[in-house]
Phi, psi and omega in degrees: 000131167264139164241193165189144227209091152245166185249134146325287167216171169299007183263336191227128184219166150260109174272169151186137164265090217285292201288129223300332176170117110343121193248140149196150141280095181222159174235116207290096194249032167227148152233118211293113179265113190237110199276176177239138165248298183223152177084224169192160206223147159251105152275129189246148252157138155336300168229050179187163174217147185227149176248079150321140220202165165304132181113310189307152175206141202216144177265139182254050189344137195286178169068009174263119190280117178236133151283121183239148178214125207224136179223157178265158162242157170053061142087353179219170192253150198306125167199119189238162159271097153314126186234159201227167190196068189304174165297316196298295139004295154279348167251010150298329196271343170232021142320308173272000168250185172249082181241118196233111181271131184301176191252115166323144158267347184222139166238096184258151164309165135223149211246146156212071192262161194075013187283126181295358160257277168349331186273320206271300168344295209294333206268329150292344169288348194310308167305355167319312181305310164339291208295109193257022165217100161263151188320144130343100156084013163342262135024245193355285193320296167331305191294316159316298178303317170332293149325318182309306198273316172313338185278326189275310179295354214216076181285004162259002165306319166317324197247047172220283184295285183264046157274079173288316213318158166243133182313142175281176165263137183219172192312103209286317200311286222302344190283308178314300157335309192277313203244000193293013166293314207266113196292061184264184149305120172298354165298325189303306175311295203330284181353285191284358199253325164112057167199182183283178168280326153314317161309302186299332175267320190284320153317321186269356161301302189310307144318326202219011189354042181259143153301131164353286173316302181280266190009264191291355130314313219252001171279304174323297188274011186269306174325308203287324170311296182309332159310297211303327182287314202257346203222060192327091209226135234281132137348328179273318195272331195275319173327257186345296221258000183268335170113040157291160174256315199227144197285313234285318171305318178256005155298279184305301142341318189257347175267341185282312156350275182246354174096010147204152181337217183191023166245323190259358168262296173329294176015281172268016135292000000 
């Protein structure tokens, strides 16, 4: 994989990916505004999957478990503009307003794409990139106006954007149950379940009397059998989206499992 990276500042980047297709598993703990230049993005999610395209353009709310697969298209390479929308950021920009935001019960992407402000924002930045001195507080500004034009367009956007909370603790089976695809660091469940990492292991024993890993290995291939039966759906794509790294590796997994491949289960249908 080639990627390259330029920055405005570490809040505004030009991503791009050169190489047939880019996998990560993250949990965004920023929340991210991302415009498409070239290529496509899959994002998988607990309960939803998004497709993204040139032109499109989407908020990705922090504190969200994602799968991203990233592709190049027609011959160019996967490349967006990124905007990062720190805490810190917002709670100097609503410091000065007056708001009180409800709390989301679902914090979903949301998409606006092709909206011509937003577009025209995101699409100045580009000479910018460029650049090896820029006007004072450039940035800043961008990232505001950003904000400005989501509140005009978003009458709901506040109770996204000016949510400071940090997750609580809440019912650890059922998160899991929901999210146990996403190939994280296990400080990261702790993290969103509202515990230590000690904490987090001595619960989920309680719950799965399982270690965390064999847990979640044997959920991860279970999915994936249910892929290969009811959605006959390829070996490359279900390794990625069950919370896998590697085919060869989740090859091997999955035959110590159930006793054959996942080439030799297709088969037979």
């Amino acid at each position: 994989m080639k990627y390259t990276a330029q920055y405005i500042t570490e809040d505004i980047k030009l991503s791009c990916y050169d190489d047939s297709f880019f996998k990560s598993d993250i949990m965004f703990d920023q929340h991210m505004l991302v415009w498409f230049i070239s290529g496509e993005t899959k994002i998988v999610q607990a309960d939803a999957t998004y497709f993204f395209k040139q032109g499109d353009i989407f908020l990705i709310p922090r504190n969200q478990l994602a799968t991203i697969i990233n592709y190049p298209k027609n011959g160019l390479p996967h490349k967006t503009v990124v905007m990062h929308l720190s805490t810190a950021r917002l709670r100097d920009y609503y410091a000065k307003q007056e708001v009180k935001p409800h709390i989301a019960a679902v914090q979903k992407i949301l998409c606006y794409n092709n909206h011509p402000l937003l577009e025209s924002c995101l699409s100045s930045l580009i000479p910018y990139f460029d650049m090896k001195e820029l006007p004072p507080d450039i940035a800043s500004l961008k990232i505001t106006e950003a904000i400005s034009i989501l509140r005009a367009i978003d009458k709901g956007i506040d109770n996204i954007l000016a949510n400071f909370e940090e997750p609580g603790k809440i019912e650890l089976a059922s998160f899991m149950e929901k999210n146990f695809m996403f190939n994280l660091p296990l400080e990261k469940f702790g993290y969103l379940t509202g515990r230590s990492l000690t904490t987090f292991k001595r619960d989920f024993q309680k719950a799965f009397q399982l270690t965390p890993q064999r847990w979640l290995t044997q959920k991860r291939l279970e999915l994936a059998h249910y892929h290969f039966v009811e959605k006959h759906a390829k070996p490359v794509d279900v390794c990625y989206e069950v919370g896998f790294e590697n085919l060869s590796h989740f090859s091997f997994a999955f035959k110590k499992q159930f006793g054959y491949t996942p080439t030799e289960l297709l088969n037979k249908r």
